[in-house]
C-alpha positions in Angstrom: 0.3 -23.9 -20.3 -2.3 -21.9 -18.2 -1.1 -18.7 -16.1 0.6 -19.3 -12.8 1.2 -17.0 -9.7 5.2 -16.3 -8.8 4.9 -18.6 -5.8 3.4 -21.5 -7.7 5.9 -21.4 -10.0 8.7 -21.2 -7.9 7.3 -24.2 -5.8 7.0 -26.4 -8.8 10.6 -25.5 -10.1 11.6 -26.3 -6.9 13.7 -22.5 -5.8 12.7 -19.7 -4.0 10.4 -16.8 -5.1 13.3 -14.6 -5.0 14.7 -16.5 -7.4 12.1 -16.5 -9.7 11.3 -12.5 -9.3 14.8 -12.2 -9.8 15.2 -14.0 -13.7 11.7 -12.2 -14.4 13.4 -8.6 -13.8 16.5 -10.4 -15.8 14.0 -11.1 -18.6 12.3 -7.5 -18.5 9.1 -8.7 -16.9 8.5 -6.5 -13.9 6.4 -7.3 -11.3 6.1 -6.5 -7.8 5.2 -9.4 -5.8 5.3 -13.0 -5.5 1.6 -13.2 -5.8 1.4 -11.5 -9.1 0.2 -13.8 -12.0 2.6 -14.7 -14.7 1.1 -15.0 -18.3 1.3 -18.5 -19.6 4.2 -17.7 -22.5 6.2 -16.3 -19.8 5.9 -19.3 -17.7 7.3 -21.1 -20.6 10.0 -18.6 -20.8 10.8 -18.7 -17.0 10.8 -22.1 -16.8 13.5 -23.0 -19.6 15.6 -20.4 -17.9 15.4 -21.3 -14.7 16.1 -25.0 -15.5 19.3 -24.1 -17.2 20.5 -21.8 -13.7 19.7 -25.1 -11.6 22.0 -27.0 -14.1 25.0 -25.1 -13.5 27.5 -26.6 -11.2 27.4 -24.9 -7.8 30.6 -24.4 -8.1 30.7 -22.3 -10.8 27.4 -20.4 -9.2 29.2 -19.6 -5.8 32.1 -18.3 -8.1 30.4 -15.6 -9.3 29.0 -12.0 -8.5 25.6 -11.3 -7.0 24.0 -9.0 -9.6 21.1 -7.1 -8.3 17.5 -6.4 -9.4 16.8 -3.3 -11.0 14.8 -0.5 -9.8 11.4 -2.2 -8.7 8.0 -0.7 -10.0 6.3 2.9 -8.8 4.1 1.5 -5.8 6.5 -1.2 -4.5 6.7 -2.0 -1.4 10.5 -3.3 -1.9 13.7 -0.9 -1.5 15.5 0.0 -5.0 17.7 -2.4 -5.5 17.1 -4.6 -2.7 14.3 -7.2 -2.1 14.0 -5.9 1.3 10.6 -3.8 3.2 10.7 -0.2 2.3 9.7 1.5 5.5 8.5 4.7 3.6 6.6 3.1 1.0 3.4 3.9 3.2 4.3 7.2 3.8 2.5 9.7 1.3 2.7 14.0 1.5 0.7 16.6 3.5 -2.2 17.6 1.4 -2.8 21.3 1.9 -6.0 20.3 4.6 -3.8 18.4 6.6 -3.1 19.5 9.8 0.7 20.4 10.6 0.6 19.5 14.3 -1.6 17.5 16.4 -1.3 18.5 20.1 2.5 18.4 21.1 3.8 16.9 18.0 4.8 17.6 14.6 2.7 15.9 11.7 5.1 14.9 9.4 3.6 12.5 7.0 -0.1 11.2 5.8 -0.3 7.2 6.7 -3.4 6.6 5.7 -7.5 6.8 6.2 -10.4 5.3 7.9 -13.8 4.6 9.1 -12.9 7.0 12.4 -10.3 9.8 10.3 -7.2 9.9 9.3 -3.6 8.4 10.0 -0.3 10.3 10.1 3.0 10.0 11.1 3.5 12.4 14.2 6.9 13.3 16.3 7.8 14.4 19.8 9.6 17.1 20.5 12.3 14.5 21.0 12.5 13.3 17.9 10.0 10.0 18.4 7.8 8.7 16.1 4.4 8.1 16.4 1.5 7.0 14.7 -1.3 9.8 15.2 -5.6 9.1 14.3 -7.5 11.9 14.2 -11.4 12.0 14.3 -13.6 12.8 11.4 -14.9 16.4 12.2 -18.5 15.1 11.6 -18.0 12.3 14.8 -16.2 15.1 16.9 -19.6 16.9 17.2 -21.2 14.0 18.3 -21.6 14.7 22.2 -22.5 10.6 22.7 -19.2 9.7 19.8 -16.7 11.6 22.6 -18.5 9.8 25.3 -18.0 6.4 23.4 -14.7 7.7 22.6 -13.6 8.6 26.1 -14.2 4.7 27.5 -12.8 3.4 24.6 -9.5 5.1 24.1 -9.3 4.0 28.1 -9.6 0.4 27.0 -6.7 0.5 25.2 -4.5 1.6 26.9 -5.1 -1.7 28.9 -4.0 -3.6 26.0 -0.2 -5.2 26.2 1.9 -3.1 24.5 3.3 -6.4 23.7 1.0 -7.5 21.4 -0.2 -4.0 20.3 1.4 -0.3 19.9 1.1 0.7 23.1 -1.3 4.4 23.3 0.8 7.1 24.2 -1.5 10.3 24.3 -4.7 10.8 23.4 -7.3 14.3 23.7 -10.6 13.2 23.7 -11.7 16.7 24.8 -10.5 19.0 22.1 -12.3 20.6 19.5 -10.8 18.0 17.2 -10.1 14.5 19.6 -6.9 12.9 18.5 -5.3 9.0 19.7 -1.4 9.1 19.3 0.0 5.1 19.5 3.8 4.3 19.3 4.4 3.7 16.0 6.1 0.4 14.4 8.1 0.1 11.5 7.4 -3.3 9.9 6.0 -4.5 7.0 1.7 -6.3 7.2 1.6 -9.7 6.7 -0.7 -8.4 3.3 3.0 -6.6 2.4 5.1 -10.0 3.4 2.8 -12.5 1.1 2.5 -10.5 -1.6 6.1 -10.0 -1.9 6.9 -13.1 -0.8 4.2 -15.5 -1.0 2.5 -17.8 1.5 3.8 -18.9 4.4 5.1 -22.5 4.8 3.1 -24.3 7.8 6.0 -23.9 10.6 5.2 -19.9 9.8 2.0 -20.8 10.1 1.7 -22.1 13.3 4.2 -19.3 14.6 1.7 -16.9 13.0 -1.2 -18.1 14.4 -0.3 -18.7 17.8 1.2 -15.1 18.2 -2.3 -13.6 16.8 -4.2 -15.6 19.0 -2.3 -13.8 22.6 -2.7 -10.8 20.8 -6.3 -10.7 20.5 -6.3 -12.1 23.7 -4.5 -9.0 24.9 -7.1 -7.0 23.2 -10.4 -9.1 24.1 -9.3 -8.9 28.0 -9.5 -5.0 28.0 -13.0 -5.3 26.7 -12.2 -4.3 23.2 -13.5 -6.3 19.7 -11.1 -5.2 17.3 -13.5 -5.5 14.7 -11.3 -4.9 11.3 -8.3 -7.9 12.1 -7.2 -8.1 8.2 -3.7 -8.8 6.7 -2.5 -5.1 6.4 -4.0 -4.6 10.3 -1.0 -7.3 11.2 2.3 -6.0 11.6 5.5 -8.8 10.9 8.5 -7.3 12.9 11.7 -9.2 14.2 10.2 -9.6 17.9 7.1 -11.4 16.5 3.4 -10.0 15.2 1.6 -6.9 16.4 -2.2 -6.3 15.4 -2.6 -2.3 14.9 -5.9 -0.3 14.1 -8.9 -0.7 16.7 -10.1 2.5 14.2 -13.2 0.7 14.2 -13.6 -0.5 17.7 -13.5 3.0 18.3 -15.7 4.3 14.9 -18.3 1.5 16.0 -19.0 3.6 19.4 -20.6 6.1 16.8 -22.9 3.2 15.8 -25.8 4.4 18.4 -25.4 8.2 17.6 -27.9 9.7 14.7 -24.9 10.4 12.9 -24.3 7.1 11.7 -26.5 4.4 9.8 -27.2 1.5 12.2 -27.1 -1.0 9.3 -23.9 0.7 8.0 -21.4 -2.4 7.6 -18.4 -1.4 9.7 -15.2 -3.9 9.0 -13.7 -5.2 5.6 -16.2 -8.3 3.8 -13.7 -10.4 2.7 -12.6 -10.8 6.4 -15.4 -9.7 8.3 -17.4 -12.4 10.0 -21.2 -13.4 9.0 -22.3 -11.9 11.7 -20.8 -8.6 11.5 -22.1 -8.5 7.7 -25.4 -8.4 8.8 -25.8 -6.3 11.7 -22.0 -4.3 12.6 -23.3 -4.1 16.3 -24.0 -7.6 17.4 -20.3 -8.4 16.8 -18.2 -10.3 19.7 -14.9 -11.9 20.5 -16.2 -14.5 18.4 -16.2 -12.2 15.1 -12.0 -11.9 15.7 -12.0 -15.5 15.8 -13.8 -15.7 12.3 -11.8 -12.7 11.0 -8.3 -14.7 12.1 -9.4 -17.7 10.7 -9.9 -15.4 7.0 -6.3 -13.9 7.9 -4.6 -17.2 8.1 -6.6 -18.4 4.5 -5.0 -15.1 3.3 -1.5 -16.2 5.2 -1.3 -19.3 3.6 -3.0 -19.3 0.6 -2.7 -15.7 -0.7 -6.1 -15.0 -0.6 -9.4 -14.2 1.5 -12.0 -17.1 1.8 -14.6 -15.6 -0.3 -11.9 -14.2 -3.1 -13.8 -11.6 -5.5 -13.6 -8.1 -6.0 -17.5 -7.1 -5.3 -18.4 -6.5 -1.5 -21.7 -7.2 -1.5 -21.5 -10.6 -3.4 -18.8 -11.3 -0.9 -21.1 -10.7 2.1 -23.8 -13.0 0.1 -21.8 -15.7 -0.3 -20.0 -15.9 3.4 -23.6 -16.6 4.5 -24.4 -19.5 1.7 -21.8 -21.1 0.5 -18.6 -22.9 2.4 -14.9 -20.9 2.5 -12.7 -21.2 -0.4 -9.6 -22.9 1.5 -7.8 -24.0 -1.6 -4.3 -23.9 -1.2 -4.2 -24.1 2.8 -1.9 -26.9 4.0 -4.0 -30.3 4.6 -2.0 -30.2 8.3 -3.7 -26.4 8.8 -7.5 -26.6 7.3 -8.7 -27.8 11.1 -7.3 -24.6 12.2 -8.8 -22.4 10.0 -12.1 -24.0 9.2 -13.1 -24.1 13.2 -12.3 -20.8 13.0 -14.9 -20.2 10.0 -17.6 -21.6 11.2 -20.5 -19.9 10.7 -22.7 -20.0 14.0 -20.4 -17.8 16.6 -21.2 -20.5 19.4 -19.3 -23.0 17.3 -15.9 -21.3 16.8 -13.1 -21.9 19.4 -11.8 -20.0 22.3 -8.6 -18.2 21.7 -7.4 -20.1 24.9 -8.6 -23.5 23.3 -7.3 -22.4 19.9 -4.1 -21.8 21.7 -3.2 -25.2 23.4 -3.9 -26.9 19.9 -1.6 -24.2 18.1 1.4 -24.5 20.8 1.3 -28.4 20.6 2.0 -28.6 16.8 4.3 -25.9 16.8 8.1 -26.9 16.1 11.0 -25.0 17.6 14.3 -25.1 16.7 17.0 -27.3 18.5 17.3 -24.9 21.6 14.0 -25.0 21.9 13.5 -21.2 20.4 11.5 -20.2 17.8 13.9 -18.1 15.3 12.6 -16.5 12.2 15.5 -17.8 10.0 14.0 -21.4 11.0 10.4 -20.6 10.5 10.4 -18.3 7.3 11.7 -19.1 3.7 14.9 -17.2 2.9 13.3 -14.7 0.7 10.6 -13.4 3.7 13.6 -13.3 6.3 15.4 -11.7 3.8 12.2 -9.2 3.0 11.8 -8.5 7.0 15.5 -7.3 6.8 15.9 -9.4 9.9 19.0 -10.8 11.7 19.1 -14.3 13.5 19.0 -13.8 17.2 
């Protein structure tokens, strides 16, 4: 019997992932998502015992307690004893270089780092929290970066807060220039499939469809976001938010003789074919590609061009076809117009759009609810509530 991923396994049982990360823990096999790979005796394993729970009169399963997993592994995204989003698990200490404020507000934790600087987790006075990107020193002494800088930071704040974190603050004329966005506590869609596995196609669609407006929200105040990847999607109980224009914002250092022209700005296995070869020729057609390689991730598990070496990644998106194994028949139109490799041949967002919104499904009141879109162990991994 060859090795399987959580999700596979579950599917071919026929119960949840939950379930199935649930007997493993049982069992004493720890792992921390439903994309991680189950060694082929422990499929056997898994497999007897879980046909001998689906056995078992409902009856006799309703009658009794709910145990809970244990403790999950160091690094998990999932709350001790719960199979539920950790909102801290991104959160890591101040290292000593670490500045302790940032204009008016206290820096209370390091999020994370970036082409532009770094990430932390800032506070008003008032007690809100805020996500706070600071500039690498080398680009703040760049008189043409803060120019760049100045415009761009001014473009988004015309993006729909809607769609995006809204921007807040910003000093783009300090010795150190600084952009301060509202901050939102929800799990990335990279967070929600690996604990959870892909999405079914109703999720899908939803997905899809709320990516699209929000990279229209982004493309109409002249920005190309540039680095649209699973962890740069946020999945929160009012929908999807796309966060980091870092590199819209790092690729106005592209003309400055600080930077590398050539220097590849974006992530290969989501990056378009464009953007691979030349990081600033890229246009609202490079989001298109790089949405099209988040929904293979969404509903696969896994980039187009899976493989753990950047440059052979970039090789191959320009020679050989995406990997789209695993993407629901119904959904490879989607995804493949999206992939095309000659910009001019991918759709418009508005196009792209329509198509989505006709095959979408919503419930009987004409809503879409998560609890009718998701499988139970995602809604259950969101922490969400119906509304």
């Amino acid at each position: 019997m060859a090795n399987v991923r959580v999700y596979e396994l579950a599917k071919k049982v026929g119960v949840d992932s939950k379930v199935v990360l649930d007997k493993m823990t049982e069992l004493g096999h720890l792992v921390r998502s439903a994309s991680a790979t189950i060694e082929a005796p422990v499929v056997r394993e898994l497999i007897d015992a879980l046909s001998a729970v689906q056995e078992r009169m409902p009856e006799q399963r309703a009658s009794e307690p709910r145990s809970c997993p244990g403790p999950p592994p160091a690094g998990s995204v999932l709350r001790p004893q719960h199979h539920e989003w950790d909102p801290t698990s991104r959160w890591k200490p101040l290292q000593h270089f670490d500045p302790r404020r940032v204009g008016p507000y206290t820096v209370l934790r390091r999020i994370g780092s970036g082409s532009m600087g770094r990430v932390f987790l800032g506070q008003s006075p008032a007690g809100r929290l805020l996500a706070v990107k600071v500039v690498k020193e080398e680009l703040a002494d760049d008189p043409e970066f803060r120019r760049r800088f100045q415009r761009e930071v001014a473009a988004a704040r015309g993006v729909n807060g809607f769609y995006a974190p809204p921007v807040v603050d910003a000093d783009t004329g300090g010795d150190i220039p600084w952009l301060a966005t509202a901050y939102v506590s929800a799990p990335s869609l990279r967070d929600l499939v690996d604990a959870c596995g892909p999405l079914p196609l109703k999720a899908l669609r939803w997905a899809a469809a709320q990516l699209v407006e929000a990279l229209r929200s982004v493309h109409a105040a002249a920005i190309v976001h540039r680095d649209l990847k699973p962890s740069n999607v946020l999945v929160g109980v009012d929908g999807l938010r796309v966060i980091d224009f870092g590199l819209a914002l790092a690729a106005a250092a592209a003309a400055s003789k600080l930077t590398v022209a050539h220097a590849t700005l974006g992530t290969p296995a989501y990056m378009s074919p464009e953007q691979a070869l030349d990081a600033r020729k890229v246009t609202p057609a490079s989001d298109v590609y790089a949405l099209g390689a988040v929904l293979v991730f969404a509903a696969a598990g896994h980039s187009p061009y899976p493989g753990g070496d950047p440059v052979r990644t970039m090789i191959r998106m320009q020679t050989e076809a995406p990997d789209l194994s695993g993407v629901p028949e119904a959904f490879v139109d989607v995804v493949a117009a999206c992939l095309r490799r000659d910009p001019a041949g991918r759709p418009e967002l508005g196009e792209l759009l329509d198509r989505l919104a006709r095959d979408m499904e919503p419930g009987p009141d004409g809503m879409y609810r998560p609890s009718e879109l998701l499988p139970p162990a995602a809604f259950e991994f969101l922490g969400l509530q119906d509304v």
